[in-house]
C-alpha positions as CSV (number, residue, x, y, z in Angstrom):
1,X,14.2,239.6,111.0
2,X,15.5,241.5,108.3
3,X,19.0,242.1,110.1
4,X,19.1,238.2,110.8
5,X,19.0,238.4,106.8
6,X,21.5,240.9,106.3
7,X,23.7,239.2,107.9
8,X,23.4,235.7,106.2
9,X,23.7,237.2,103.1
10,X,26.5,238.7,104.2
11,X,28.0,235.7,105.6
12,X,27.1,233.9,102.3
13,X,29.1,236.1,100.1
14,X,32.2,236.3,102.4
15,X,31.9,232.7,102.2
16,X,31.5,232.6,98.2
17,X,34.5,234.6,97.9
18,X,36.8,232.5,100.5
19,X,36.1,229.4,98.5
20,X,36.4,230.8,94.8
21,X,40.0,231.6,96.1
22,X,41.1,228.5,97.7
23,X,39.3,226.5,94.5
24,X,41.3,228.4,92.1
25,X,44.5,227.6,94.4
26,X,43.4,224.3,94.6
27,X,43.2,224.1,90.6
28,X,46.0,226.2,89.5
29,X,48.1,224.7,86.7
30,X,51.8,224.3,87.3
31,X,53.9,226.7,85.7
32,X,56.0,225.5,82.8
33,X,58.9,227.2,83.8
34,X,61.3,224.6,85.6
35,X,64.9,224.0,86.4
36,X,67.0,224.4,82.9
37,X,64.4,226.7,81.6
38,X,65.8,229.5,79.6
39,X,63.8,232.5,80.9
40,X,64.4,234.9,77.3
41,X,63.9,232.0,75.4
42,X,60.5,231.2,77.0
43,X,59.4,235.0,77.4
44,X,60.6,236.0,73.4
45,X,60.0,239.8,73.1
46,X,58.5,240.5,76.1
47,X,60.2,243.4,78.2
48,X,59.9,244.6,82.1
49,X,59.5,248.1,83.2
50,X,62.0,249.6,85.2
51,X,60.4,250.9,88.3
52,X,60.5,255.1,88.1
53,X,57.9,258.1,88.4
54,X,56.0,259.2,86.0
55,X,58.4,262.3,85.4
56,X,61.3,259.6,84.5
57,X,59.0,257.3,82.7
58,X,58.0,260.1,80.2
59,X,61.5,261.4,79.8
60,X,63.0,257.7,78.8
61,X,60.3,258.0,76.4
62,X,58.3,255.4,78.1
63,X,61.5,252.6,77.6
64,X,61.1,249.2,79.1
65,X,64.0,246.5,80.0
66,X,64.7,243.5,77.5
67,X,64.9,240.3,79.3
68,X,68.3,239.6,77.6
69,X,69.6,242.5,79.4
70,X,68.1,241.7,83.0
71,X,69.0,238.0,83.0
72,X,72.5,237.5,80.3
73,X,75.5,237.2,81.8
74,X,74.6,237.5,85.6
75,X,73.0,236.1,89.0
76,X,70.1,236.5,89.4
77,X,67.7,235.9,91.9
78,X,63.6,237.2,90.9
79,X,60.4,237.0,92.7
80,X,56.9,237.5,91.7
81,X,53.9,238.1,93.8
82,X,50.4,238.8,93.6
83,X,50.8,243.1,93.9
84,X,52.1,245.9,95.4
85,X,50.1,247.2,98.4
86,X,48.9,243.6,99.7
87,X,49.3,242.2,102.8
88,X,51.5,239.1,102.9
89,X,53.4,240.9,99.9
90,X,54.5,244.0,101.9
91,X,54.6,242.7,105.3
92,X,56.9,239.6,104.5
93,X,57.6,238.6,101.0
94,X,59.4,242.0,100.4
95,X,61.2,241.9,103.6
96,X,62.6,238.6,103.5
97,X,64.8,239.8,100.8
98,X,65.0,243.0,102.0
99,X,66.7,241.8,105.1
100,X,68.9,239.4,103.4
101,X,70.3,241.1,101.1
102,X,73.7,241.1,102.5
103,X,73.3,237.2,102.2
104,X,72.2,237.3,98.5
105,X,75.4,239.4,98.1
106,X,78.1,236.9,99.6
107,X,76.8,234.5,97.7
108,X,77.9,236.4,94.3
109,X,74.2,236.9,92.9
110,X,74.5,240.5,90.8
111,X,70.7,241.8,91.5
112,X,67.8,240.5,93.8
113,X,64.7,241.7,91.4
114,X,60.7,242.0,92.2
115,X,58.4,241.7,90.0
116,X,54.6,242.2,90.1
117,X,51.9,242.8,87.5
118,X,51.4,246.6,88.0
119,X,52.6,249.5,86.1
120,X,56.1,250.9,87.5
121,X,54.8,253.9,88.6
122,X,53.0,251.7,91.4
123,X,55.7,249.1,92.0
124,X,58.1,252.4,92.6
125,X,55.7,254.4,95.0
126,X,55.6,250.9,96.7
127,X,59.4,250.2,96.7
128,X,60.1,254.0,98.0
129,X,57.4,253.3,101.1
130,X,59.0,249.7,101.9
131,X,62.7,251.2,101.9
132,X,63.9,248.7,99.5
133,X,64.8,250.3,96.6
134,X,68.3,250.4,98.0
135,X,68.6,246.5,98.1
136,X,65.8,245.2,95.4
137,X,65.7,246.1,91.9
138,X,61.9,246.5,91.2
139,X,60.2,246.0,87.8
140,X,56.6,246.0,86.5
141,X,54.7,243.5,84.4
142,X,51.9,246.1,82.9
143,X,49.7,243.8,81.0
144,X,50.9,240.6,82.4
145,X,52.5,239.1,79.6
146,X,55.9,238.3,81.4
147,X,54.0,236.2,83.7
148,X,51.6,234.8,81.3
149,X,54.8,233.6,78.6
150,X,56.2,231.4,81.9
151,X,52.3,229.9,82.9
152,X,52.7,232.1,86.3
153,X,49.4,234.1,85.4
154,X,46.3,233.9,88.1
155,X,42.7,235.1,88.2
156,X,42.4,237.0,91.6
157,X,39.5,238.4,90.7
158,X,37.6,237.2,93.9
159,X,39.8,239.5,95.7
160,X,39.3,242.4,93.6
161,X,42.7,242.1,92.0
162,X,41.8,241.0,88.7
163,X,44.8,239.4,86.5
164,X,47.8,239.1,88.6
165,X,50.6,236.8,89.0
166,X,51.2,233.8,91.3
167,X,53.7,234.2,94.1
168,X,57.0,232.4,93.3
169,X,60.8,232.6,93.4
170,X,64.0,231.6,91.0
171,X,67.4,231.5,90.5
172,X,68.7,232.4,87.4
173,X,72.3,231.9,85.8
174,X,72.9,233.1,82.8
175,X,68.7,233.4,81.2
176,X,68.7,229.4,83.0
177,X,66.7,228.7,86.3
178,X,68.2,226.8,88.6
179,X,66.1,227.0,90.8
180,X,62.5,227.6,91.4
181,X,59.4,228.0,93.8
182,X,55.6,228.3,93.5
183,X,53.1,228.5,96.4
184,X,50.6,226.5,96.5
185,X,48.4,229.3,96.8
186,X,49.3,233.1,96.2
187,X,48.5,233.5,100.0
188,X,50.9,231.2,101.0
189,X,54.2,232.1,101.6
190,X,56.1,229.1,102.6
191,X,58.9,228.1,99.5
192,X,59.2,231.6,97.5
193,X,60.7,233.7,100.4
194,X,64.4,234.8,100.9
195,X,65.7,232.1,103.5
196,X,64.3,229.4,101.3
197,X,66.1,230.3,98.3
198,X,69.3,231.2,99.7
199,X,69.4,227.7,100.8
200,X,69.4,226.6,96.7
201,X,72.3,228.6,95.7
């Protein structure tokens, strides 16, 4: 009797948490970034942090990366996603542009960036143990506020992630998206991955 219990409750949370994820997907707000946004202009102040270890983070003083100086003047081609460490994020969002880097490079774009809310001491542990770090430029978003100034924020608290990021993709030229992807939910992975954007530029 009691294990019949156990495992309804059980059942019931699993359940609970499925569907407070696929509601909030379901409810998300579209970002306000678009094509023709201005990336510094809508992100004023806000910097990135240059993935690194702890040693190097404490002997650059702790520096982050203007915006200005990641987007002005080049090619860029970024991607957010939910966090380093989780599954569709390290077994195929990473790797797409991993693989196609080659591709990116042909096509005259200056730096193929990552971007995740998590501090860089994470995002470069995670880089080093993907083998990217060679290809992707990797940068953290410690409190989120990169994401929040573009309306790219999301509760994933229902899977014990907290404040994270939605999973999305852009070109940029110059601080101006030309291009840009969302998923409909930051499990997805069918517009923000390398072979779709390559297909944009």
């Amino acid at each position: 009797m009691s294990s019949t219990i156990l495992k309804r409750a059980t059942s019931s949370v699993l359940k609970s948490r499925v569907e407070s994820l696929l509601i909030g997907a379901s409810r998300r707000s579209y970002a306000s970034v678009a094509v023709g946004t201005d990336v510094v202009s809508a992100a004023p102040d806000v910097s990135l942090q240059k993935a690194r270890s702890w040693d190097e983070g404490a002997s650059s003083n702790f520096s982050t990366t203007p915006l200005k100086d990641i987007f002005k003047g080049k090619k860029v081609v970024i991607f957010g996603l939910p966090g380093a460490y989780t599954g569709v994020c390290s077994q195929q969002h990473v790797p797409s542009y991993k693989n196609n880097i080659d591709k990116f490079k042909a096509k005259g774009i200056d730096s193929v960036i990552c971007v995740a809310v998590n501090d860089p001491y994470v995002m470069n542990a995670w880089a080093e143990k993907l083998q990217a770090k060679d290809a992707i430029e990797f940068y953290g978003d410690f409190d989120g506020s990169f994401h929040k100034s573009l309306d790219l924020g999301k509760d994933l608290s229902a899977a014990l992630l907290g404040p994270r990021s939605e999973r999305w993709s852009a070109y940029v030229v110059d601080g101006k998206v030309k291009a840009f992807n969302v998923e409909g939910a930051p499990s997805d992975f069918k517009v923000s991955g390398a072979e779709h954007i390559l297909e944009q530029i």
